[in-house]
N, C-alpha and C positions, 0 to 999 in steps of 0.2 A: 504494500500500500504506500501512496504518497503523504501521508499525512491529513489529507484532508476526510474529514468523518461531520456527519450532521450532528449542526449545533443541538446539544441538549445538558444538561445539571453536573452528567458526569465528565463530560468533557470538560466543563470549562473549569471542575474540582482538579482533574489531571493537572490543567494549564496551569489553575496558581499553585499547585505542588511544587510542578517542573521548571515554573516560567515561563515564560512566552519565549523567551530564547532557548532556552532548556530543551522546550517540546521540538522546536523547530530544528536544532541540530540533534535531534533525536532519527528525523526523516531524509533528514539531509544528505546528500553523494558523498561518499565516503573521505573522498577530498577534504570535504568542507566540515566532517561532522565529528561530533564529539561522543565521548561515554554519556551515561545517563547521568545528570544533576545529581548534585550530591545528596538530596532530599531522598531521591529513592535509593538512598542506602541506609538512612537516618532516620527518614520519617514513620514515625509510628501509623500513620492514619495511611499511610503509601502501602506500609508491607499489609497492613487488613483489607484492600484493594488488594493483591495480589494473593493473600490467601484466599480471599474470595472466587477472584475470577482464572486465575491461574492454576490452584489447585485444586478447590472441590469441584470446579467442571470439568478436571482433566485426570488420566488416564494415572495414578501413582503409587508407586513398587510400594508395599507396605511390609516384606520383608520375604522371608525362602517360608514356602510349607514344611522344610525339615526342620525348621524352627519349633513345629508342632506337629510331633509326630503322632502323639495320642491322643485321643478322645479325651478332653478336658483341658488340655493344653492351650496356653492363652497369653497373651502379648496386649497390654494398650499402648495403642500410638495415636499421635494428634495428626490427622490431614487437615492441611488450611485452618485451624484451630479448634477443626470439631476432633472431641475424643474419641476415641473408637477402641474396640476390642477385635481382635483377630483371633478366631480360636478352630480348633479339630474339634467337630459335632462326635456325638455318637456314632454317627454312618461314618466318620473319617471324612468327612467335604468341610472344607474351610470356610469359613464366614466371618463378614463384618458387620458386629451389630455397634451401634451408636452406645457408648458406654456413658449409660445417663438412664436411672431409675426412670419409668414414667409417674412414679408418685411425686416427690419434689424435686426430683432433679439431681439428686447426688450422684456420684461419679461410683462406679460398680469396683472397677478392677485399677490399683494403681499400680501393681507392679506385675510383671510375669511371672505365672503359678501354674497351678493343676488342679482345677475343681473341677466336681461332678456334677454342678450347676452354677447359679450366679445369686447369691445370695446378698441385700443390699444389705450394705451395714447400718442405714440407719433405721429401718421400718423392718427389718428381715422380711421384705418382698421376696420368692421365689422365684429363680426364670430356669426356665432349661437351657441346654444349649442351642438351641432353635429360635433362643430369644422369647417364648411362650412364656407366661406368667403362669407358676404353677400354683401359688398360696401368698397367700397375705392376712396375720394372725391381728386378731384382735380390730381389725379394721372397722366392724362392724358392733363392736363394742365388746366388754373384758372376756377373752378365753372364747371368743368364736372367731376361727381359722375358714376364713373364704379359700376350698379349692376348687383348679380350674383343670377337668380333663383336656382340653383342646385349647388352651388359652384362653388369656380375656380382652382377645377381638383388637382390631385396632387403637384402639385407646388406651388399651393396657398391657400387649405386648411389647417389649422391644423392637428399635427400630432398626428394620435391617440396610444397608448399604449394598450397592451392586459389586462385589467382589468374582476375579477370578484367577483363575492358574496356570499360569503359562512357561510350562518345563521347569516347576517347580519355583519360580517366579509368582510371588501374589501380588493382583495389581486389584486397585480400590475405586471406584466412580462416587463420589457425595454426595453429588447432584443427581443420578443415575443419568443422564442425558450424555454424556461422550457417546463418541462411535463407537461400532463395537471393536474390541478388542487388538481382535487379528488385525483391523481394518490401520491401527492405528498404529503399530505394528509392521504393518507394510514393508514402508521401506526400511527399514534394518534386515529385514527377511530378502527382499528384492536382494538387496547388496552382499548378501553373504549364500549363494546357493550351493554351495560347496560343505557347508556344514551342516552334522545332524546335532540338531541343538535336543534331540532326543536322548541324546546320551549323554548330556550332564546332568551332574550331582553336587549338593552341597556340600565346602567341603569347610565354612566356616565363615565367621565376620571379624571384622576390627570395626570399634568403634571411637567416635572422635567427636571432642566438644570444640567450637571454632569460634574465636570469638570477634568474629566478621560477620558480614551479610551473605545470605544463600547463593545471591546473584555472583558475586565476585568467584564463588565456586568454581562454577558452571566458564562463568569469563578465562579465568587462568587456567581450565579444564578442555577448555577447544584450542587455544594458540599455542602453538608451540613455538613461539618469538622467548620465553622466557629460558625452555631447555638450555641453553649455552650456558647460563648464570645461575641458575639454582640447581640443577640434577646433573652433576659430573658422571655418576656411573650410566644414568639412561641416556646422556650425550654420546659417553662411548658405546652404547649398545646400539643406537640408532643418530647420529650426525644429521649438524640441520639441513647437510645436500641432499639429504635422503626425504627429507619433510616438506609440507606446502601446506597451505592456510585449511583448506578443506575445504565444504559448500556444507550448503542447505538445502536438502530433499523434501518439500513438503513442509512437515512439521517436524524433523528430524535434520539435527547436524549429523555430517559424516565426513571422517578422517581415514589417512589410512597410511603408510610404508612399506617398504619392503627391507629390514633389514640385512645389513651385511653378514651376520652367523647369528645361529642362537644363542641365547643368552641365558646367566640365567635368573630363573623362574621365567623367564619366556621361551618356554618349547625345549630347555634341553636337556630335563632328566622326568619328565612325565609323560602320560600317553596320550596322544594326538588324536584327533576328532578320528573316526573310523573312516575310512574313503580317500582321506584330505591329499588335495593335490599337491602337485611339488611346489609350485608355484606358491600355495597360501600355506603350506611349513615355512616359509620364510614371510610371512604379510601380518602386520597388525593392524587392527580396525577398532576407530571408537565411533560410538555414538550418543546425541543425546536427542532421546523423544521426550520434545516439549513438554510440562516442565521441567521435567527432574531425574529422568532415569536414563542414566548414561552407563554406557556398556562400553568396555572393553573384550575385543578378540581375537585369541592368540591362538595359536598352534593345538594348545593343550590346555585352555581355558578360556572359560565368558567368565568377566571380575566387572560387578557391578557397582558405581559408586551411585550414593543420593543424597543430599542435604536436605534437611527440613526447617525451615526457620521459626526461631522460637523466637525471637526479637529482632529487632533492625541489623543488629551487631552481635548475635549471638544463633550461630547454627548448628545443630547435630547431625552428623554425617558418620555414616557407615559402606561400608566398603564388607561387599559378599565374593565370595569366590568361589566358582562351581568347578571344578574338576570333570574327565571324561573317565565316565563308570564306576570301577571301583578304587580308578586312583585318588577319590576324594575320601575315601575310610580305611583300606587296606595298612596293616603295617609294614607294608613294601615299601611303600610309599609314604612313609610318615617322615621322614629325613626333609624329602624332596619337597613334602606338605611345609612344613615349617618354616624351610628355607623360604617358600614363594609367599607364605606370611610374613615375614620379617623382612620380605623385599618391598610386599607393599607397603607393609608399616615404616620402613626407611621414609618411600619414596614420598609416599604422603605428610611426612613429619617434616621434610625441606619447604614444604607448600604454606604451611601452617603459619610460620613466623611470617610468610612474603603476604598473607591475606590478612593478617592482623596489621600489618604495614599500612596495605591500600587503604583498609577500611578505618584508621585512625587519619588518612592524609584526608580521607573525605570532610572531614571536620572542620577544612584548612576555607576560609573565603576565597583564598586565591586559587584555588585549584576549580577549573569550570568544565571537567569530565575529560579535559587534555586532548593530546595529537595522535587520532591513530595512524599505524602502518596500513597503507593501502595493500603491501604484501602478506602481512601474517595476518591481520584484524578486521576484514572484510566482515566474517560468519558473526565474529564477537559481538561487533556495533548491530548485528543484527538482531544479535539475542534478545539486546535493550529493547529493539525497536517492538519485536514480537509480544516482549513485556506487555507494553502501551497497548500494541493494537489488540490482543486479549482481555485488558480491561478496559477496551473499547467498544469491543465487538463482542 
């Protein structure tokens, strides 16, 4: 889009966020244009627009199903600011129900457990894991227990979220209105026809508190203009002749290389997609589908990063690694497992101090979203743009 959208309330809330300069080198030819104002890294009332319209109307990774492997097993997470629970039903199918009692509102699950239902702590409401309200004592006055065979109906079951599972990937809808799934999906699938993404396996997480904004993530996450300065050993593993800025597919950035030799925890002591051409044993690919779930794919691994913003300056980020078969459990391969953990955990610990950087220089009056490279920061200034025009459109 060019910038131009019909005037109405939310626009012109955007424009005195951004500025009227702001917004304009937001649309701008990359020549001319700048990062996004310092406000959408700072502004509180900016990232509640962005959790709003960025994430619960979009498509995002909520964690691995082998996170929960049993029936009763349960994870809450915040998408776009609504709490949610993640859990394995009694059939074993995974579900997102809205973690929030329908009696007043208190919050079910705060940490990861293993219950055999959802019991509120403050009224001990009963819910199955189907989210069905089973019992609710004394509600009806002292020592008489309301129970419900079949639930109690919209108004008193839990609310479910559109959740599903894709090679062990859980992905989450708020809004239920995204497309579906596959659709959204696409292209990462288009780009990679060579691999059975059938045959990965969870093979573990790192987790990481950031105390930056979400966006600058995602920013330092597509260019590779920084590799020479910050990653000495992934410089020598892949050199910037070998790099180029990447593009935009749709709703999906895509990158890609062909390195000089393996490396490692890239391709050289684990087992390679089953089929995999000569050609992609030596090729790394990343991606990220709008907003949040960026993939990595190597030889011998899909390594998932996401950030979730919890405040302007403050994001949680986890990094998943799936392995091919049983080199994600096997103690064959537990040497090799470890090693490609402490690789990402290096690689992502260089990143850490450089996004606490940015996101304290945003503070600065003089700094007005700066000079991009027309060679490496094409896709980046784009991310911004995508921002905007999602909570435009």
């Amino acid at each position: 889009m060019d910038g131009t959208f019909p005037d109405s309330p939310i626009l012109q809330r955007v424009k005195d966020l951004l500025g009227e300069d702001g917004f304009a080198r937001t649309f701008a030819p990359l020549e001319e244009a700048s990062g996004l104002p310092n406000a959408a890294y700072w502004s509180d009332e900016w990232l509640a627009l962005e959790k709003e319209h960025c994430f619960r109307r979009s498509w995002v990774f909520a964690g691995a199903a082998a996170e929960l492997p049993e029936p009763g097993d349960m994870k809450p997470i915040e998408i776009g600011g609504a709490p949610l629970i993640i859990l394995c039903d009694h059939d074993r199918q995974i579900r997102a129900l809205h973690n929030v009692c329908r009696h007043r509102g208190a919050k079910l699950v705060t940490e990861p457990c293993q219950k055999r239902t959802l019991t509120c702590p403050y009224h001990a409401w009963v819910y199955g894991l189907n989210g069905k309200l089973r019992s609710r004592p004394h509600f009806n006055g002292p020592n008489i227990t309301d129970t419900f065979k079949d639930g109690g109906g919209d108004k008193l079951d839990l609310i479910e979220a559109r959740c599903e599972v894709w090679n062990g990937c859980v992905f989450v809808n708020v809004s239920g209105d995204a497309e579906p799934l596959l659709d959204w999906l696409a292209p990462l699938m288009e780009r990679t026809p060579g691999y059975d993404f059938n045959a990965i396996r969870w093979a573990g997480k790192l987790e990481f508190e950031v105390n930056a904004n979400w966006k600058l993530v995602y920013e330092n996450y597509m260019e590779g203009y920084h590799v020479f300065a910050v990653h000495p050993k992934l410089l020598d593993f892949a050199p910037m002749n070998v790099r180029w800025s990447g593009e935009w597919d749709r709703h999906v950035f895509y990158n890609d290389y062909v390195f000089p030799a393996l490396g490692e925890g890239r391709g050289d002591s684990l087992p390679h997609y089953p089929g995999l051409s000569q050609a992609d044993a030596k090729r790394g690919l990343w991606f990220l589908c709008f907003p949040h779930f960026a993939a990595e794919v190597f030889p011998d691994q899909f390594t998932v990063l996401v950030s979730y913003p919890i405040a302007p300056d403050k994001t949680r980020e986890e990094l998943h690694v799936f392995l091919i078969g049983d080199a994600a459990t096997s103690d064959d391969h537990a040497t090799a497992r470890t090693a490609l953990m402490q690789m990402w955990d290096d690689l992502n610990r260089e990143d850490l101090g450089m996004l606490e950087l940015l996101q304290q220089g945003r503070l600065s009056p003089a700094y007005d979203g700066g000079r991009l490279s027309p060679h490496w920061e094409g896709p980046t200034h784009d991310f911004g743009r995508r921002v905007v025009e999602r909570i435009l459109t």
